[in-house]
N, C-alpha and C positions, 0 to 999 in steps of 0.2 A: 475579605481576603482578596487577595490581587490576581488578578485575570490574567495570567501566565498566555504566552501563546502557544496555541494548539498545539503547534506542528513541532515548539520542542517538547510541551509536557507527551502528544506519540511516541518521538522517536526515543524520549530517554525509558520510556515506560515497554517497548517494542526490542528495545537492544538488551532489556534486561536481562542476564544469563537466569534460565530456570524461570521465568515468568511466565508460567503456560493456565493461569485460568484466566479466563474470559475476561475482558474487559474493553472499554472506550475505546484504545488502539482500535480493537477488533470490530467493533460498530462502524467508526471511522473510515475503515479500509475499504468496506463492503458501500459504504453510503456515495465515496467519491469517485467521480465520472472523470476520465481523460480520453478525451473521444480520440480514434484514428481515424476511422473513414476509409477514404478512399484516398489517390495520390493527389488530385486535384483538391478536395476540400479540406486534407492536411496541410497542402501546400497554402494555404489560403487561410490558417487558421484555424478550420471549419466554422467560419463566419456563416453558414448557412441557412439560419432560422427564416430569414427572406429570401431566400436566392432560391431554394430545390433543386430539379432541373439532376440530381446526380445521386447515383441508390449509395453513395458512403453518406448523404445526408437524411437517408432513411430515418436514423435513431436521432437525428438534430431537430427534425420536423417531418411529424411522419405526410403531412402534405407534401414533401416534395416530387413522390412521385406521380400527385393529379395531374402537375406538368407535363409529363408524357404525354405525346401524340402518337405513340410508336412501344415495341415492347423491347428489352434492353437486358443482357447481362453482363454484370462485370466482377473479377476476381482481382484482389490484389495483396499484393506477399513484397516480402524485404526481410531486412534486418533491424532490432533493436538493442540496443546495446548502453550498457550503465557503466558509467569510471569511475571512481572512486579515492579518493588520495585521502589518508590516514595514519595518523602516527602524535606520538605521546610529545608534550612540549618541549621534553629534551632528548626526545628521541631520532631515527632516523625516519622516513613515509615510505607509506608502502602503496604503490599505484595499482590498483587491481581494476581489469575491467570483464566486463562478463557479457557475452553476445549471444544472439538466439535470432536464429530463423523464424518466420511465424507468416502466416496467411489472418492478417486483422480484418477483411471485407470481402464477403460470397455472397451478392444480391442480386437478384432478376426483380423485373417491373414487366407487368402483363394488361396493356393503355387496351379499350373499350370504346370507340367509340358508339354514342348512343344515333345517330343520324339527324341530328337533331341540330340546328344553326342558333337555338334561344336556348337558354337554361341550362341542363345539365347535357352537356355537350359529350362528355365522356367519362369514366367511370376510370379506377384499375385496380390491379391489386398485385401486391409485394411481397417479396420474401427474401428476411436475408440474414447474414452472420455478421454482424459486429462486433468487434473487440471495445470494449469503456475500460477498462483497466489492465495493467499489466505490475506482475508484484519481480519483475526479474531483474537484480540489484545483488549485488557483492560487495563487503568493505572487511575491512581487516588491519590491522599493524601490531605493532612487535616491537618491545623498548622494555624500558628498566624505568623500576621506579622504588621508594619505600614511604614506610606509616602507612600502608593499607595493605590490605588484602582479601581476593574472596571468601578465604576461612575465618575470616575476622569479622566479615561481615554475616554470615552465617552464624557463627558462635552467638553474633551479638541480638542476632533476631531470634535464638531463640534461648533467650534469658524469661526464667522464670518458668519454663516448661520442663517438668520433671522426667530426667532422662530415662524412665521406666515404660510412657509414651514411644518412645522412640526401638527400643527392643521389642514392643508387641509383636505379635504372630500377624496382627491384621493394620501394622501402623502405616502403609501406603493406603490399605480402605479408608482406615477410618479419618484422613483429613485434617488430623489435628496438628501435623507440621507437614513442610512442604518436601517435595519427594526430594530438593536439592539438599533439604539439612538432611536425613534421613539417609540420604546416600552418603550425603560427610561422617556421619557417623559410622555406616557402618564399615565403611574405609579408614578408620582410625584418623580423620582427618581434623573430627573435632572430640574434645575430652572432655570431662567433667573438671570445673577449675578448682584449684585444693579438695576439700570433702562434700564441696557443695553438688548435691542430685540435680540441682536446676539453675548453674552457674556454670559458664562455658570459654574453653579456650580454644581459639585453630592452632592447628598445627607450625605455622608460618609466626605465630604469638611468641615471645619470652616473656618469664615472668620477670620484672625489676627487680630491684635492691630494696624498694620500697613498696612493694606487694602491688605496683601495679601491672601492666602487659599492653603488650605491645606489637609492632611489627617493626625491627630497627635493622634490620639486613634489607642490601639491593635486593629486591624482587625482578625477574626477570617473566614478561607478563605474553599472552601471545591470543590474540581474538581473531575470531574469523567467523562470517554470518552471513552465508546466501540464501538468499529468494527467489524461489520461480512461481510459475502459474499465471493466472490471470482474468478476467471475467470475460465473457461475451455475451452481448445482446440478441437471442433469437427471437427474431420479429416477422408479425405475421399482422399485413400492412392492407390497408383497401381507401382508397380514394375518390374524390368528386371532385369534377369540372366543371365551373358554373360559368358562363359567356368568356370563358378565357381571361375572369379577369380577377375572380372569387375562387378559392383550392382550399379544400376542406382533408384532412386525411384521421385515421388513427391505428395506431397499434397495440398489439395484445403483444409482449414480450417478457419472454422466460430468461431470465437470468443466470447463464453456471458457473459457479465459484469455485476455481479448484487455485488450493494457495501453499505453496510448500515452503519449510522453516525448517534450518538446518544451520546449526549454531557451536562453535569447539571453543572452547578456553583453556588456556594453560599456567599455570607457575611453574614457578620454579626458582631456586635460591644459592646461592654462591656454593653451596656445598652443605652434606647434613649436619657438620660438624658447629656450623651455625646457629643450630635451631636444640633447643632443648628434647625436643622428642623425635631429634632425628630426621629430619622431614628434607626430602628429597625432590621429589615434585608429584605435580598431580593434574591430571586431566581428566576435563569434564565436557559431555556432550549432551545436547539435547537437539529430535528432530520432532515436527510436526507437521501432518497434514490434517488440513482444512479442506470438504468437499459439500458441495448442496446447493439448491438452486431456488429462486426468486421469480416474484412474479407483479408484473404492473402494466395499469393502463397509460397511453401518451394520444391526447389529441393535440393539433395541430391546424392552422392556417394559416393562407398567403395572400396578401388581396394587391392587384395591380391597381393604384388609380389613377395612375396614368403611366407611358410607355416608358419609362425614362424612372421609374419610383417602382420598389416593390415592400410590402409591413409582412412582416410575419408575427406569429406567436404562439408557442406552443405551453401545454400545461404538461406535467408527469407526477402519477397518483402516488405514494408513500409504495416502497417495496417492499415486501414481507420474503427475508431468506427462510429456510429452512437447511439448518446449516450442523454438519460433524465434525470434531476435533479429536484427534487421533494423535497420542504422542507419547515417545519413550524417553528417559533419560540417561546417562551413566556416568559412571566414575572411578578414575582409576590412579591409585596413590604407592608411592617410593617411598620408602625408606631405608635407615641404614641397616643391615642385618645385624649388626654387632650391639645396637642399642637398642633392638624392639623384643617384645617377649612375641610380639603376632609377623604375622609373614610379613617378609620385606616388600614384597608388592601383592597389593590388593585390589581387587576387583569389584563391583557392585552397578547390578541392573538392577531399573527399576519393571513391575510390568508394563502395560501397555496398555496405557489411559484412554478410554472414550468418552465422548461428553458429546450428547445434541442440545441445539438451543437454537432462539430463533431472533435475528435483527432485523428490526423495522426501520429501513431508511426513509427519510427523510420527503415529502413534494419537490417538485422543482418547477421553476416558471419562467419561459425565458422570452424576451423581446428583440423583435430585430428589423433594421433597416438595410436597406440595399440602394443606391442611386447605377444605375446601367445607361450608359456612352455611346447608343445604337450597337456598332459592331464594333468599337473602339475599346471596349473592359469596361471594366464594373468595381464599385468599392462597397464594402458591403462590412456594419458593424453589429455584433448583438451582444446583449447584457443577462447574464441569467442569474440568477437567486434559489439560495438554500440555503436554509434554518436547521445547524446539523443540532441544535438543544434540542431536537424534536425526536433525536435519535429514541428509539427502546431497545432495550435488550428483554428476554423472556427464556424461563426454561422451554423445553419441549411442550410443554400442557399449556403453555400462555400465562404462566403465572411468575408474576414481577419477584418476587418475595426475594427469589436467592439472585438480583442485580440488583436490591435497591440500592446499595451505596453507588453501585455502578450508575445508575442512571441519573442519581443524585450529584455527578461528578458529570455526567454529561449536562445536565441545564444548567450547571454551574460554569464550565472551562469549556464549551461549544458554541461558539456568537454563529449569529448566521454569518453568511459566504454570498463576497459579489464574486463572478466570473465574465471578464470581459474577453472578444473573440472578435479579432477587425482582418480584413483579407481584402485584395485588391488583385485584377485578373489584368491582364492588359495585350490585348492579340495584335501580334506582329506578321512581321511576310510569312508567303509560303506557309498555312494554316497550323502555324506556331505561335503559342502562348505561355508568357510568363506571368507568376505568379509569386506572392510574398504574402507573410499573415505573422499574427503577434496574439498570445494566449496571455493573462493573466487572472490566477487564480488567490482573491482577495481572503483574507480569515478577518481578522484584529489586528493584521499586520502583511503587507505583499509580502507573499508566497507564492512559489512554482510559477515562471515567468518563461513561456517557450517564443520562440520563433523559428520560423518556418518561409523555406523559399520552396520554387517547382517551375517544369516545364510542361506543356502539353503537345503533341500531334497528334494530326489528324493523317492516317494511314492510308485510308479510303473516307467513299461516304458512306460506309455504316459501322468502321471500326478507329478509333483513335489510341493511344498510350499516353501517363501521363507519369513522369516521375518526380518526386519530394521528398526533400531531405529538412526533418525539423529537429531545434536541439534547444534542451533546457539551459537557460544562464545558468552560471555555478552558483550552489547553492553550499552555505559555510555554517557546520551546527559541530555542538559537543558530543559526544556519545558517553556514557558511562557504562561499563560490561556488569556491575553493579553499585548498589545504593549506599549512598551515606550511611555513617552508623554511630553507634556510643553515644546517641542525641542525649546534651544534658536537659534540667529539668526545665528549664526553656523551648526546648523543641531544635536548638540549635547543633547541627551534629561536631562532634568532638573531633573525628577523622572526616576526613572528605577523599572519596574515590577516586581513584584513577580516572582521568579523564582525557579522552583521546577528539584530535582536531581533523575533523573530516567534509572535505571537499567532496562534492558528487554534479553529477551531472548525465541527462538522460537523452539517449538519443535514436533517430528511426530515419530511414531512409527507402521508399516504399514506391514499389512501380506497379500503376494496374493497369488493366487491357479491358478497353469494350469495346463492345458488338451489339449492335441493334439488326433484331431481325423481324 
C-alpha cells in the first residue's frame, strides 16, 4: 500500500465531522513538540541543544542551566495567533484568524557553587513552565456545491445495518453505529430506502427515474472548526559543572494536555420543494475535550572543547499520557410542514461520552553544534530525531486489544521524523542584540517550516528584555468535513466529497524579561 503523507492522512482524519473515537490523529498530537522557549531562543530558532546559557532552553537541554554562575528568573508572554484562508473550488474564501494571549515560559535557575577550582565546580537546580505545543487554529468556509452530501454519506455507511439497532433504548451504549448516524436518524434526516430495514436514504437524496439516488440540487454547505488548549512541560531540573568545560543536567517532567474541539456543519438546499421528503436544512455539532498528563525523563549535555566550539546532546525517554475524552453531539433538522407527518423541525442530543486511554509517545535524540565569535555572536545548528511508528495507543488498564487496527495504522502511515533547528545571534552597539532562526519539521515529506527574527537588551547588569516575532510559511492542504462514499466493488468511491482548499499559517510574537539575583 502507498505511504500516504502523514500530516494529510491527520488533517483529513482530524476534520472529519462526528469522528470522535480515538485514533492516530490523537497519538500524533500528543507525541509532537513545537518548542516556544523564551524570546531569545524562539528568536533563534531554539537552536539550543549546544548553546544553554538561557532557562527557555531548559526543556531543549536540560544542561543548560549548569552554565549558570549565578541564580536567574525569567517570565515570558505575547501573542499566538493562527490565519486561515478557506473556501470550495468554486466558491468565495473565507479569512478567519484566531488570537490568544498566553504566558509559554516561567523558569528560575538556582547556580551552587561548590568552592572548588578542579572538577565539579558548581552544581544547580531548575524549575520551570514550558509550553511544546499549542492546538489554537480556526478554519472554516462557506460555498455551494452538488452530488454529495453529509446525509449521503451517512445513509451510505450504514448500509446493511438493520434499522431496529438504531431505535433501541440503549443504541448510543451499545456502539454498534456511530452517534452521528443515530442522530440523522433520529431527526428524520435519514430513512429506510423503499421496504429495505437495512438500506438507507438522506434526506438531501432523490430517488431517479431508474431506481437510483442521488444528490442533484445545489447544496449550500457551511463548516467551521476551532481549537484551543495546548501542552506544557513542568520541569524539575538539577545540574553539574565540571572544570567549566563539561555540563551534565536532567529533568523529571510532567506533561498537561488539555486540548479543546468544537466543530458546526451545515446544509442546506435551494428550497424543500426540491427534495422528495421535504428537507430544508440541517445542523450538526460536535464538541470535545481532551484533559490528562504525562510524564518523562530528559538527560542532557554540553562539552566546550575549546573556546570558540560548543556539542551538545540530549536523550528524552518515550512519554506515557494518561489521558480523558469528553464529548457531546447534536443535530437539528427543517422540514416543510405541509409534507412531513413528524414535526417540521427536530431536535436530537446525544449524551455525553467519556473514554480514558492512555498514549505512549515516542524517545526523542537530539545533536547539536554551536561555533561562538568571542563577544561578536554565535551560530548555532541541531538535528533531532523521532520514530513516531513507535507510537501506542492502550485502554486505561494497558491493554492494546481495542487499538489494534489503530496501532497497526501507526507502524504502517508513521516514518520517523528529522527536525532541523539553526539560529544565529550577532551583538551590536549599545548592549543590543539581533537575532534570526529557521525550524524545519521533516515527516516523508517537508512539513511545518517556521522562521523567526528577535531583538535583545540589556537594561542593567542583572536584568535584560528580549523580544521575537516567529511565523510558519503557508502551508496548502485539502480538507474534507466528510468521507467518500458508495465505494464500488473496487474500493473506488462512486461520489467524492466536498472538498475545501485551505491556506494556514501559524504565528507568535513573544517578549521576556530577566533578572539575575
Amino acid at each position: 500500500m502507498k505511504k500516504f503523507n502523514i500530516i494529510t492522512i491527520v488533517l483529513l482524519a482530524a476534520a472529519t465531522i462526528g469522528a470522535n473515537a480515538q485514533g492516530m490523529e490523537d497519538a500524533l498530537r500528543y507525541s509532537q513538540r513545537f518548542y516556544v522557549g523564551s524570546a531569545r531562543t524562539m528568536a533563534m530558532g531554539n537552536a539550543f541543544t549546544a548553546l544553554g546559557g538561557d532557562l527557555g532552553a531548559m526543556g531543549i537541554n536540560p544542561a543548560s542551566t549548569a552554565l549558570y554562575n549565578c541564580c536567574e528568573f525569567s517570565i515570558t508572554g505575547g501573542f499566538s495567533w493562527n490565519n486561515t484562508v478557506a473556501g470550495l473550488p468554486e466558491g468565495s474564501l473565507q479569512d478567519v484568524t484566531k488570537t490568544k494571549f498566553n504566558i509559554p515560559s516561567v523558569a528560575a535557575v538556582f547556580s551552587l557553587p561548590t568552592g572548588r577550582d578542579f572538577g565539579l565546580v558548581s552544581y544547580s537546580f531548575g524549575f520551570g513552565m514550558n509550553k511544546v505545543n499549542s492546538f489554537n487554529s480556526r478554519v472554516a468556509f462557506r460555498g455551494q456545491d452538488t452530488g454529495n452530501s453529509l446525509l449521503g454519506n451517512i445513509a451510505a455507511g450504514l448500509e446493511g445495518l438493520d434499522n431496529s439497532y438504531l431505535d433501541a433504548d440503549d443504541a448510543f451504549d451499545a456502539r454498534i453505529a456511530t452517534w452521528q448516524e443515530i442522530l440523522a436518524w433520529d431527526t428524520y434526516l435519514i430513512d429506510p430506502f423503499e421496504d429495505y430495514s437495512d438500506s438507507y436514504i438522506g434526506a438531501t437524496e432523490n430517488i431517479f427515474d431508474d431506481g437510483g439516488l442521488g444528490v442533484d440540487n445545489l447544496m449550500t454547505k457551511n463548516y467551521n472548526r476551532t481549537t484551543g488548549g495546548g501542552m506544557y512541560d513542568i520541569q524539575f531540573n538539577f545540574g553539574l559543572n565540571f572544570n567549566d568545560r563539561l555540563y551534565l543536567g536532567a529533568n523529571a517532567n510532567i506533561t498537561t494536555v488539555n486540548f479543546e474541539d468544537s466543530r458546526y456543519y451545515s446544509e442546506a438546499g435551494p428550497g424543500p420543494d426540491y427534495f422528495q421528503t421535504a428537507f430544508d436544512k440541517m445542523d450538526y455539532s460536535f464538541w470535545q475535550e481532551t484533559s490528562g498528563v504525562g510524564a518523562n525523563l530528559q538527560l542532557g549535555a554540553i562539552w566546550v572543547p575549546a573556546d570558540f566550539l560548543r556539542l551538545g546532546a540530549t536523550y528524552t525517554t518515550p512519554t506515557v499520557y494518561e489521558l480523558t475524552d469528553t464529548w457531546q453531539e447534536t443535530m437539528n433538522a427543517t422540514f416543510d410542514a405541509n409534507y412531513v407527518e413528524h414535526n417540521a423541525e427536530v431536535y436530537s442530543e446525544s449524551p455525553i461520552g467519556s473514554y480514558s486511554y492512555r498514549v505512549k509517545a515516542p524517545s526523542r535524540f537530539t545533536l547539536g553544534a554551536a561555533l561562538v565569535f568571542g563577544r561578536g555572536g554565535l551560530i548555532s545548528a541541531d538535528i533531532e530525531r523521532v520514530n513516531y511508528s513507535k507510537m501506542v495507543m492502550t485502554d486505561s488498564n494497558h491493554y492494546a486489544d481495542a487499538f489494534e487496527d489503530v496501532n497497526k495504522e501507526i507502524k504502517e502511515y508513521c516514518p520517523s521524523s528529522t527536525i532541523f533547528r539553526l539560529g544565529a545571534e550577532m551583538n551590536i552597539v549599545n548592549d543590543y542584540c539581533l537575532r534570526a532562526g529557521y525550524n524545519c519539521y521533516y515527516y516523508n515529506a517537508p512539513q511545518y517550516h517556521f522562521v523567526s527574527f528577535g531583538i535583545g537588551k540589556r537594561i542593567s547588569e542583572n536584568s535584560s528584555i528580549d523580544l521575537a516575532f516567529r511565523t510558519s510559511l503557508k502551508d496548502n492542504y485539502t480538507l474534507k468535513p466528510y468521507g467518500d462514499y458508495a465505494f464500488d466493488e473496487d474500493g473506488v468511491p462512486a461520489i467524492v466529497a466536498t472538498t475545501a482548499n485551505v491556506t494556514s499559517a501559524f504565528r507568535d510574537l513573544m517578549l521576556t524579561y530577566r533578572v539575575k539575583f
